[in-house]
C-alpha positions, 0 to 999 in steps of 0.5 A: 500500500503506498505511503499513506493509507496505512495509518487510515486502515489501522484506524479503521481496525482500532476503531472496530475493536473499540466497539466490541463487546469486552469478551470479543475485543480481548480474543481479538487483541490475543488473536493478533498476538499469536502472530508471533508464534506463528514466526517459526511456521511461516519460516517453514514455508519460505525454506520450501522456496529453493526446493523446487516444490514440484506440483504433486508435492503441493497437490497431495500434501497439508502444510503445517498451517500458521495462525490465519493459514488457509488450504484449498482445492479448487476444481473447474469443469467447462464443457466444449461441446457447444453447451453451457454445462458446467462443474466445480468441486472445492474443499478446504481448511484453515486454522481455528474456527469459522463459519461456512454458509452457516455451519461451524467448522471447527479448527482440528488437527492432522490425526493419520493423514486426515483433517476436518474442512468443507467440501462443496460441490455442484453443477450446472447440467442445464439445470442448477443442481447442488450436490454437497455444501457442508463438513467434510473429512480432507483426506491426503496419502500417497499421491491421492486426496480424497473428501467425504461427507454424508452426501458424497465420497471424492477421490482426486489422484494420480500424478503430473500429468495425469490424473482422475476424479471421481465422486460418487454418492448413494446413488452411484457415480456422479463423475469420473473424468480424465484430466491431462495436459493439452496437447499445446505446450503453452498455458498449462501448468504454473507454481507460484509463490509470494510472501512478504514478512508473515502473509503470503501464498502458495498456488498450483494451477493446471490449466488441463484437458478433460474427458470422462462422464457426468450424470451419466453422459460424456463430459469433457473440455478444458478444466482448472485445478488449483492448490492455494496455500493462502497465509493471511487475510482474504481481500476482494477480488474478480476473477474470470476465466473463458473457454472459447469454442475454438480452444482459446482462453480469456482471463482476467484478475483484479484484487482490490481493498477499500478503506474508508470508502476508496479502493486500492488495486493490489493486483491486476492482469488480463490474458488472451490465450489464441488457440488459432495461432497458439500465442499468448498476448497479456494485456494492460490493467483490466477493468471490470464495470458490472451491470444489474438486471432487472431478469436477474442476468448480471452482466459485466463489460471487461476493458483494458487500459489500452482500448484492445479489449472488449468483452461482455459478458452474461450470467445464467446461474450463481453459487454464493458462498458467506466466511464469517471470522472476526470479519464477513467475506462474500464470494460468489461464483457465477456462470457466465456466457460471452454476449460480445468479444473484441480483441485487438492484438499485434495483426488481427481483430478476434471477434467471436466469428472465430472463437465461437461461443465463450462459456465460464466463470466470474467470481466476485467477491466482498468484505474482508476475512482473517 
């Protein structure tokens, strides 16, 4: 943050820790002191950094979390066969208690390879249909994790580059698909990490290919598997990520946090992945402009700084989701469709003409988390 806006945020926190009741304001002025005691774990981390720590080194595996230390898999499934089906399974946890739509979950510990967290899962197949929101046993072992709850069993495995997911319930399999590298040698896999003092990340992506079966019918296209290790707070953000019929990929990021009313951009990018000549263009600051409507199809228009793009887009279904610890964070997920498309790069305008119909996801989210 640059010079200036600090001292406003802490303001801001003091001021709400002044308003709480006496028992709550002494469990947040300790909380903040175990930073401390976290020192040592988040060393742990920083010491990974010259390892090389491959991706199924991070896929199946739990860190020694420090205090405001979260861990998630998430799972995104974009169908190419020209509809709007799409899947996502996620599951987590963090250290110390929170609440997740309403239910408590409560911090645990690693007891033989196995941790307490969430685990939601649902699609849309045409219709919106919720499969599980709820507790769920994270469970990770050779190659292999694994959440289950009373509504289903799931099991993701295998090693780079090829694994399976599959999750059945008491009615049997819910999916079963393939995952594997495309055949593109660009865009596929990224490990990153930063940390800075206490707070940082961790993150795997694989941006994959899929094919299998969901509900009982084929299903396949390109999917995103993500491992994040967040050590912090969570802050608003957009994000969105395109499946084009033609293979080609848009995806944007901004992060934001307002203080005292005024928004402060932490991260920003945009890139458009061509499948017709399979390059690469990046794009100057995203701008991301949301539009309500009165049917209830949320639309938003995506620009960059430099005029190059331009793109609309549609939602047709939404899963929200409430953290509540200390602080209220919102993060919804919603299904969007490519209503207009115009890409700019170094030798042609891309319109939707030669991309095809665009299908993804935009997550959207508020408030503030620890």
């Amino acid at each position: 943050m640059q010079k200036g806006r600090l001292p406003g945020f802490t303001k801001e926190r003091n001021d709400y820790i002044t308003e709480l009741p006496e028992p709550e304001k002494k469990a947040f002025v300790a909380s903040i002191e175990k930073i401390k005691e976290s020192k040592n774990n988040v060393e742990k981390l920083l010491l990974k950094k010259g390892d090389n720590k491959g991706v199924d080194d991070l896929l199946f595996s739990f860190e020694n979390l420090p205090l405001f230390g979260k861990e998630y898999w998430f799972m995104k499934f974009t169908s190419d066969d020209g509809s709007r089906r799409q899947f996502f399974y996620m599951f987590g946890r963090s250290t110390g208690d929170i609440e997740v739509n309403g239910r408590y979950v409560e911090g645990s510990r690693i007891v033989d390879d196995r941790i307490e967290g969430y685990c939601v899962c649902w699609a849309y197949d045409e219709v919106y249909r919720k499969i599980t929101d709820d507790l769920g046993s994270i469970k990770v072992k050779n190659n292999r994790v694994s959440c289950s709850n009373k509504n289903i069993q799931a099991c993701f495995h295998g090693s780079f580059p090829k694994y399976k997911l599959k999750i059945t319930n008491a009615d049997g399999i819910i999916c079963s698909l393939d995952i594997d590298e495309p055949q593109e040698d660009i865009y596929n896999t990224e490990l990153m990490e930063n940390f800075k003092g206490l707070f940082g990340y961790r993150v795997a992506n694989l941006y994959f290919d899929f094919n299998g079966e969901l509900f009982g019918k084929d299903f396949s296209g390109k999917c995103y598997v993500q491992k994040v290790i967040v050590i912090g707070p969570l802050l608003p953000w957009k994000w969105s990520r395109i499946i084009f019929t033609n293979g080609s990929v848009l995806t944007y990021y901004t992060s934001n946090i307002g203080v005292i009313g005024l928004e402060y951009e932490i991260r920003n990018f945009m890139s458009f992945y061509d499948a017709t000549t399979k390059q690469m263009h990046n794009f100057k600051k995203a701008m991301v402009h949301e539009y309500p409507s009165e049917k209830g199809d949320k639309r938003w228009v995506i620009t960059t700084e430099d005029f190059r793009v331009f793109v609309v887009t549609r939602s047709y279904c939404r899963q929200s989701f409430s953290f509540t610890k200390n602080f209220n964070f919102s993060y919804i997920e919603n299904l969007v469709d490519v209503v207009d498309l115009r890409i700019e790069t170094e030798d042609k305008i891309i319109t939707l003409e030669e991309t095809g119909s665009g299908l993804g996801m935009v997550e959207d989210t508020s408030g503030f988390v620890i």
